[in-house]
C-alpha positions in Angstrom: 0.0 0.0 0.0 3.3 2.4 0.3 1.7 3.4 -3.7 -1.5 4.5 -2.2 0.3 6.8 0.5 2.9 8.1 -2.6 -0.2 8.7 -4.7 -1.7 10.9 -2.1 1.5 12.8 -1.1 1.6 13.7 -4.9 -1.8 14.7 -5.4 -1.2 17.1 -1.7 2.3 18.1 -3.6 0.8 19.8 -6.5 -1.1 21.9 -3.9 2.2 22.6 -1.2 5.2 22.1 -3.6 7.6 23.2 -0.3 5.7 19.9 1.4 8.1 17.7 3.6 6.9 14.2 2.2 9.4 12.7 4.5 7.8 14.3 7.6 4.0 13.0 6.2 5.3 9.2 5.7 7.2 9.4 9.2 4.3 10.7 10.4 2.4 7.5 9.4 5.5 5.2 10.6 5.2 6.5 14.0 1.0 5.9 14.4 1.9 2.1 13.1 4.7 1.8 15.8 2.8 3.4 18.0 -0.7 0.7 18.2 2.0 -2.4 17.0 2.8 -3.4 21.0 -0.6 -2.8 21.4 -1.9 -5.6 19.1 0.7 -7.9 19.8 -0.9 -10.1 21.6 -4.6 -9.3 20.4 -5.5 -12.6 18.2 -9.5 -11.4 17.5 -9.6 -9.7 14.3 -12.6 -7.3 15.9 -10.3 -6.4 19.2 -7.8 -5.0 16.5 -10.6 -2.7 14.7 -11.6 -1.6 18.0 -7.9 -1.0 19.3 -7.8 1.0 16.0 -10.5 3.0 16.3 -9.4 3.8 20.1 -6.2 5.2 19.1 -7.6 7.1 15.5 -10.6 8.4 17.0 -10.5 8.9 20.6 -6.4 9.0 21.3 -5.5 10.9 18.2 -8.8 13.0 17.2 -9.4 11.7 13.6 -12.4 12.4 12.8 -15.5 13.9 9.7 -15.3 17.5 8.6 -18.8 17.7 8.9 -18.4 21.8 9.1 -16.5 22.1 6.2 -17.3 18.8 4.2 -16.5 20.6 0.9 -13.2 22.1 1.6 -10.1 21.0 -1.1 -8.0 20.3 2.9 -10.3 17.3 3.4 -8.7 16.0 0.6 -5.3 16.6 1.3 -3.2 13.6 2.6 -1.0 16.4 4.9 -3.5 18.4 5.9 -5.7 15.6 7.3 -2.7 14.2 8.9 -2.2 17.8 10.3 -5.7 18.9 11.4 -6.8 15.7 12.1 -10.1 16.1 9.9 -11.3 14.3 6.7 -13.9 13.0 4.5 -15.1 9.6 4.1 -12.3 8.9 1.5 -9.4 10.7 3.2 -10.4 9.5 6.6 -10.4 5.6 4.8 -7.0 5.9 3.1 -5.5 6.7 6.2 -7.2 3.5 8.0 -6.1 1.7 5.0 -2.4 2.8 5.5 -2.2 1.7 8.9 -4.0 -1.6 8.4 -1.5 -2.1 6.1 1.1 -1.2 8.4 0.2 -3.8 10.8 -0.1 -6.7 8.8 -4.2 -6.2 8.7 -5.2 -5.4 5.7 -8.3 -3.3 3.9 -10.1 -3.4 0.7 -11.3 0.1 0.0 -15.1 -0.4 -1.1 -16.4 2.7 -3.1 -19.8 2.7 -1.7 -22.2 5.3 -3.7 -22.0 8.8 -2.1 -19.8 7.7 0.5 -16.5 5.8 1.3 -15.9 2.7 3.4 -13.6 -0.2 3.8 -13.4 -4.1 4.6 -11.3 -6.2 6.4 -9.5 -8.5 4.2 -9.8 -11.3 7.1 -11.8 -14.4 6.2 -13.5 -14.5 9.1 -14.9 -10.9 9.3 -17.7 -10.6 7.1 -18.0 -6.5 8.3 -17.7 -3.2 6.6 -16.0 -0.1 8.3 -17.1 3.4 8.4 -13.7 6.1 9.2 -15.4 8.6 8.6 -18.2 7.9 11.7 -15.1 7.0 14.2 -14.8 3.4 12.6 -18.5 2.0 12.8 -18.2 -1.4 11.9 -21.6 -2.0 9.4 -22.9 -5.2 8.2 -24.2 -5.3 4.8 -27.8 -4.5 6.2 -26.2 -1.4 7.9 -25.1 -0.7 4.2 -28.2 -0.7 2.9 -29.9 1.2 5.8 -27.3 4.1 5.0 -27.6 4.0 1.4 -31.3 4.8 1.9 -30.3 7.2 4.4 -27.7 9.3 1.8 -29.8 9.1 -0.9 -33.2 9.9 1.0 -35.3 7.3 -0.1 -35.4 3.4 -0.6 -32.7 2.3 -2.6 -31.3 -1.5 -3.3 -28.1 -2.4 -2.4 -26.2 -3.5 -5.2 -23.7 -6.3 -5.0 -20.9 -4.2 -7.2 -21.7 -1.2 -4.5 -19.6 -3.6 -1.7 -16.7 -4.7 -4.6 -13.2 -3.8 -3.1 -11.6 -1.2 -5.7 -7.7 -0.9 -6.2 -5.5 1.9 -5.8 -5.4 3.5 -9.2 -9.5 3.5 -8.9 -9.0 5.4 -4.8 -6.3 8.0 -6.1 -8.8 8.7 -8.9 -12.0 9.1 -6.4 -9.6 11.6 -4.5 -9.0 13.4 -7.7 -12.5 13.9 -8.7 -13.5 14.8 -5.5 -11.4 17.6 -6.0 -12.4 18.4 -9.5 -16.1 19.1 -8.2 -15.0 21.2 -5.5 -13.2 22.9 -7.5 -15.7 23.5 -9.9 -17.7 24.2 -7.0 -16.0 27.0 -5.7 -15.4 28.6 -9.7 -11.5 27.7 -9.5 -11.4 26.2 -13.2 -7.3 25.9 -13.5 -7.5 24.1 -10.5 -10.3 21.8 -11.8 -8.3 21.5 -14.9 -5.4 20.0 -13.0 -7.1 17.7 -11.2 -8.7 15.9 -14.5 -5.4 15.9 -16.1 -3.7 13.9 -13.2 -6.8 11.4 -13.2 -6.2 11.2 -17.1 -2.5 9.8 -16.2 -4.5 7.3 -14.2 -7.3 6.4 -16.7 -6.4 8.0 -19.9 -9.7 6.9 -21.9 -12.5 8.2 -20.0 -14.7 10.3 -22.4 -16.5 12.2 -20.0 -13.1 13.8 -18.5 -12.1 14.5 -22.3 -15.6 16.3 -22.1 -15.3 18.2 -18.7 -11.4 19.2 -19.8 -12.3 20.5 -23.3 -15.4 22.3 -21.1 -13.2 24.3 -19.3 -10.4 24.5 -21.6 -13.4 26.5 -23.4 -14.3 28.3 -20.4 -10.9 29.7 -20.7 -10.9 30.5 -23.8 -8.4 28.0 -24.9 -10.8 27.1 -28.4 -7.9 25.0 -29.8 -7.5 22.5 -27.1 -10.9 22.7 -26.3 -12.4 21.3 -29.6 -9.9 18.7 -29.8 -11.1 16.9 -26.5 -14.9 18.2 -27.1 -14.3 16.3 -31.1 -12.9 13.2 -29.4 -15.7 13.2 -26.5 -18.5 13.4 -29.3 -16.5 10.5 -31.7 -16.7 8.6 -28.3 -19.7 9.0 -27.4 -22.1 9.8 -30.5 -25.2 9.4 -28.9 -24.4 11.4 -26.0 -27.4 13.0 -24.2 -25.6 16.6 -24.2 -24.0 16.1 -28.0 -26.4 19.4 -29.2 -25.1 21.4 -26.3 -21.4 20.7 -26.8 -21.7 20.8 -31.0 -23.4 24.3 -30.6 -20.6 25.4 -28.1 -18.1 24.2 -30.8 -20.0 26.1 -33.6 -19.2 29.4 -31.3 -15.8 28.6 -31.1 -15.1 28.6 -35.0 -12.8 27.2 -37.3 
């Protein structure tokens, strides 16, 4: 999982390029060390999650931005190693990290709307919730919560509980930070964020679509109607292919 953490520290470098990446991974060396003696001699797989969760949620003060869910710092590996405070995601990778760390490893599980992980232990049938101090959900819970994010009855899907790999977390993180971006009208920071999850997933359509948006946005015509051309030869029956062809008539030649 040491690619997971190194993915993060880069996607936190391009926003603190003076950022002491040493200092971060030390950071996550030490919180390993430190619960090591204490699992030692645990040998139930649930007395480890809960010796976890003491030490990340009560002992060290992890836990959900709830005031600021949409800030970028959420998404940050330093700054929620720093502050302390995440999002669902965020708060997972860092569970993820030192379950990995300890010889107990996770499956991140890109639930929709939300982030959670598993236990790869094949006697612990249990989901994990970071970003609610480590509630440990079975896949009923799941299902309750689904219904509870989306606001009304919703099945639970058996590919909403698949374990996803790192390339698939880094580029969650990334998009996350693309909408809030977008969000809060920062387009060159929105731009950067798709380009790095293009070097992750270089054939997505829908990024060609959002980059060629704002490269259009900023008046960059030429590099906008190449993506916006390859999104539409991608995707010919797109449901928005009249709004992007008219944009491209207003561009020109």
């Amino acid at each position: 999982m040491e690619h997971l953490l190194e993915g993060a520290l880069a996607i936190a470098w391009e926003e603190y390029p003076r950022m002491d990446l040493g200092h971060y991974r030390a950071i996550c060396d030490r919180m390993a060390n430190d619960l090591q003696s204490r699992i030692a001699k645990i040998h139930y797989p649930l007395k480890v999650i809960q010796e976890i969760n003491r030490y990340l949620f009560e002992e060290q003060g992890f836990s959900g931005n709830d005031a600021d869910y949409y800030s970028p710092r959420n998404s940050f590996i330093n700054d929620v190693l720093d502050r302390r405070l995440g999002i669902p995601l965020s708060l997972s990778i860092i569970y993820i990290l030192l379950g990995d760390r300890l010889g107990f490893a996770m499956d991140g599980i890109s639930f929709p709307g939300h982030f959670i992980i598993r236990p790869q232990h094949p006697d612990l049938e249990i989901f994990i919730d970071p970003y609610n101090k480590g509630e440990i959900l079975f896949p009923e819970d799941c299902a309750a919560k689904l219904t509870q994010l989306y606001g009304q009855a919703m099945p639970l899907q058996p590919e909403y509980l698949q374990p996803v790999g790192i390339r698939r977390i880094l580029d969650r993180l990334l998009t996350n930070l693309k909408l809030i971006y977008l969000r809060q009208h920062q387009p060159d920071k929105a731009l950067g964020a798709i380009e790095r999850s293009l070097m992750l997933y270089p054939d997505v359509p829908t990024q060609w679509r959002d980059r060629g948006l704002i490269c259009y946005q900023l008046d960059r015509y030429t590099e906008a109607r190449i993506d916006l051309e390859n999104y539409l030869k991608s995707v010919p029956y797109a449901s928005d292919r009249q709004i992007i062809l008219q944009l491209m008539e207003e561009m020109g030649d």
